[in-house]
C-alpha positions in Angstrom: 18.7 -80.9 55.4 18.8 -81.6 59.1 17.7 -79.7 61.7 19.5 -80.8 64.8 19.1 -84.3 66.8 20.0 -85.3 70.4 23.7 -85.9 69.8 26.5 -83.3 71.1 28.8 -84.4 68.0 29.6 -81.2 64.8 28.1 -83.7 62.6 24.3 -83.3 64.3 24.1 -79.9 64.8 21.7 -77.7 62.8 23.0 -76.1 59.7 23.3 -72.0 60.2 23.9 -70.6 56.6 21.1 -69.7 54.3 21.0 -71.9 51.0 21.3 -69.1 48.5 21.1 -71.4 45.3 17.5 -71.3 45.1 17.4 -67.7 45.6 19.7 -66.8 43.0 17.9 -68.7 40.8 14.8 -66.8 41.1 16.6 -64.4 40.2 18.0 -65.3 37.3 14.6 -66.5 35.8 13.1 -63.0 36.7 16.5 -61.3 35.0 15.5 -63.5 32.0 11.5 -62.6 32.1 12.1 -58.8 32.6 14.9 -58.7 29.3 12.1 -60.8 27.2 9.1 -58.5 28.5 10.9 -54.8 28.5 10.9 -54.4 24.8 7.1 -55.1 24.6 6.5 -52.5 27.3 8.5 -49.8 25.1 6.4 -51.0 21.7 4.9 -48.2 20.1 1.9 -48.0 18.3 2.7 -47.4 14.4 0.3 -44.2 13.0 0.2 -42.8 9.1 0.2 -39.5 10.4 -0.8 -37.1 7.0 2.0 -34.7 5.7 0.9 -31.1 5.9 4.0 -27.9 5.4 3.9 -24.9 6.9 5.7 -21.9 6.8 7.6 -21.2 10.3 6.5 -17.7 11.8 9.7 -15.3 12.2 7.5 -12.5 13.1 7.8 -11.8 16.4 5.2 -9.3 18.4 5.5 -6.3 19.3 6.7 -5.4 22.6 5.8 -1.8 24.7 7.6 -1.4 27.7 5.5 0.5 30.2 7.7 2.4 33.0 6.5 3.6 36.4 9.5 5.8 38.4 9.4 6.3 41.7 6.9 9.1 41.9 4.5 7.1 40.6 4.8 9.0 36.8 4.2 6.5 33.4 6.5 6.0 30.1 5.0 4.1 27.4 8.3 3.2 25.5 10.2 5.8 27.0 7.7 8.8 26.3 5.6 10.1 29.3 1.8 9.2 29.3 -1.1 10.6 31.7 -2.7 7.9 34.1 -6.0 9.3 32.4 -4.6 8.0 28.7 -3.6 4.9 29.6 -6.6 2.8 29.8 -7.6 3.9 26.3 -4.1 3.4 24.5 -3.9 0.0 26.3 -7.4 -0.7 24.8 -5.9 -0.1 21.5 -3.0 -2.0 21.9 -5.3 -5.0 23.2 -7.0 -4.8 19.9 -4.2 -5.3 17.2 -3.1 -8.6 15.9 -1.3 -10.1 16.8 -1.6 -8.8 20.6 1.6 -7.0 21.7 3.7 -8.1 24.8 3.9 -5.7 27.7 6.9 -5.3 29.4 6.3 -3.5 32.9 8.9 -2.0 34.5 8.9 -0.3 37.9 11.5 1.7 39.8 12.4 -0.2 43.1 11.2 2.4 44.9 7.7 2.6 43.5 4.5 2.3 45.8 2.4 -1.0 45.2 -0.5 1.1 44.8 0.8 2.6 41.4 1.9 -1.0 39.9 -1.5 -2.4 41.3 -3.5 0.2 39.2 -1.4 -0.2 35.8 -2.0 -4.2 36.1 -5.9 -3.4 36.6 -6.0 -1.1 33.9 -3.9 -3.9 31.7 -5.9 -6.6 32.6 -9.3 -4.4 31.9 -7.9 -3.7 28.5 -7.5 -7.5 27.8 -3.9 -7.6 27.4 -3.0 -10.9 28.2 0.7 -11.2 27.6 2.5 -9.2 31.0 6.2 -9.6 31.8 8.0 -8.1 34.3 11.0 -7.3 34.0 13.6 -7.4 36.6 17.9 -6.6 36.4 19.3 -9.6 38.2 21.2 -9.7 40.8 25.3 -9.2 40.7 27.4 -11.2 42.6 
């Protein structure tokens, strides 16, 4: 490999292309060390896990959809409830097992007050499962 001399002659001029045997070399031998090595990365680690059956639980919870129209006025599954009641029957609710889901449901037109009173009231029962549910929107 020269790199250049005083003559004016093709011959002495420096060479101006890269050598890439030696790079694809390196190459090659990390191909060959990443093929050997990648199925020792994915090893897993063999356990005797213990056998155990178990019967799958079908039974789904109960759900009890809680309305609020746009005057502010409450429908525990469709049948009209006082705000006075409803801390008590969502107390009892809260205490059977397994714990219902509530579904809340509130008129577009409702005032956040009234939905921010029934989630207190839920959440001061202990209810922990809340959903609300929503229509979605058509194209």
């Amino acid at each position: 490999m020269a790199f250049g001399g005083f003559s004016d002659n093709d011959a002495s001029r420096p060479m101006a292309e890269i050598n890439m045997i030696p790079l694809i070399d390196v190459m090659l031998v990390l191909l060959v060390i990443f093929i050997v090595t990648a199925p020792l990365l994915t090893h897993a680690i063999r356990v005797n896990l213990p056998q155990a059956s178990a019967e799958v639980n079908l039974e789904k919870p109960e759900t009890i959809t809680l309305s609020i129209d746009a005057n502010g006025v409450l429908y525990w599954d469709q049948t009209p409830v006082e705000r006075a009641a409803l801390p008590a029957r969502l107390a009892q609710a809260a205490r059977r097992e397994p714990q219902p889901q509530l579904h809340l449901r509130a008129e577009r037109t409702t005032q956040y007050q009234d939905v921010a009173q029934v989630l207190a009231a839920v959440q001061n029962a202990g209810i922990s499962r809340v959903s609300f549910v929503t229509e979605p929107v058509r194209p």
